[in-house]
N, C-alpha and C positions, 0 to 999 in steps of 0.2 A: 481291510485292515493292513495288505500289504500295502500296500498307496500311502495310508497315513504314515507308517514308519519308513517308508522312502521317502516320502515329506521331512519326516523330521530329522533324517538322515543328513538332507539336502544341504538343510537351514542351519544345522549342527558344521557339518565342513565349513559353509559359509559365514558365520559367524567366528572360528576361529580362525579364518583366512586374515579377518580383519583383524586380530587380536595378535597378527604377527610382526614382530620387531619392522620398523622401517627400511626401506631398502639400502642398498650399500651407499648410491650417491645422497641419500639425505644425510646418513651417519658423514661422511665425507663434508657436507656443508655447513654441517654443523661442529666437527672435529675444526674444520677452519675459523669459524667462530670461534670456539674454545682457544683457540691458540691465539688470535686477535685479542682476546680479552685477558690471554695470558700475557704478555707484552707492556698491557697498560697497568699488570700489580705494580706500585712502586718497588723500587729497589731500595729504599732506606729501611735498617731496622733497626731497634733498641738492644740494646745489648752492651757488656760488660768489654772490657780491651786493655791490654796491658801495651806499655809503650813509652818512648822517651818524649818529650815534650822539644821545640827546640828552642835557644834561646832568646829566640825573638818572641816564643807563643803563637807562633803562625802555623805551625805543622806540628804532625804527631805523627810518630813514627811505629809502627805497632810492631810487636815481640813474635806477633804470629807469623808473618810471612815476609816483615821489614817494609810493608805498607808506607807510602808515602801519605800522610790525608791533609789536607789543608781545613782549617778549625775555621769554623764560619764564627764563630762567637770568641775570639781569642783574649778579651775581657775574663772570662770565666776562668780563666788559667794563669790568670796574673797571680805571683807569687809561687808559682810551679815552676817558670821557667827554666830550662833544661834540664828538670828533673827526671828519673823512672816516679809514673805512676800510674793508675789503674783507673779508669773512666769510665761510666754509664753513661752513654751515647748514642746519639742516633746516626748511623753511618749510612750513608749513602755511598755504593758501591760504581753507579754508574758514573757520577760525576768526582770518586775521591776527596769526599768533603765531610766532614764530622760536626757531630754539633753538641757542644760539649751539657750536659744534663746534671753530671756531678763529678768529684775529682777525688783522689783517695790515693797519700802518701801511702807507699807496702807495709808501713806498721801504723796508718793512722786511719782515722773511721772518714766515712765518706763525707763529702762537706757539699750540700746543695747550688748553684749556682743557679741564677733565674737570666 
């Protein structure tokens, strides 16, 4: 009877030896992965901007930090130009390039652009 419950004793350690978190260097090769695959999120996102237009409609100049962005779509803004106004847009932070989604004078509703 002792034997068996030292057996099962045994089996008991040993099975939750295996049931123990990975070692420090897997966590490590894999924390390196995470960070590799952190890298590849784009950096554009959609989002709302306050900002002056300039008169060419080549850049937008934003209210938050005086953002320089150059407008990949500057068609979209014709009739804005060098105006204050407020855009839904996809911004791209790595390359400073905006891309304009819709346009909206401070007292006027938002106007779609395609």
């Amino acid at each position: 009877m002792k034997n068996l419950i030292l057996v099962f004793l045994a089996s008991s350690v040993l099975m939750t030896q295996t049931a123990l978190p990975q070692s420090p260097q897997q966590s490590n090769d894999q924390m390196k992965r995470n960070d590799s695959s952190a890298r590849k999120m784009p950096t554009s996102v959609i989002r709302k901007a306050s900002g002056r237009i300039s008169d060419d409609g080549s850049t937008f100049v934003t209210d938050e930090d005086n953002r320089i962005l150059t407008v990949s779509n500057p068609a979209a803004l014709k009739g804005y130009e060098g105006l204050q106004v407020t855009v839904k847009a996809q911004i791209n932070t790595a390359k400073n390039v905006i891309h304009i989604l819709s346009v909206k004078k401070p007292t006027g509703a938002y106007v779609q652009t395609r």
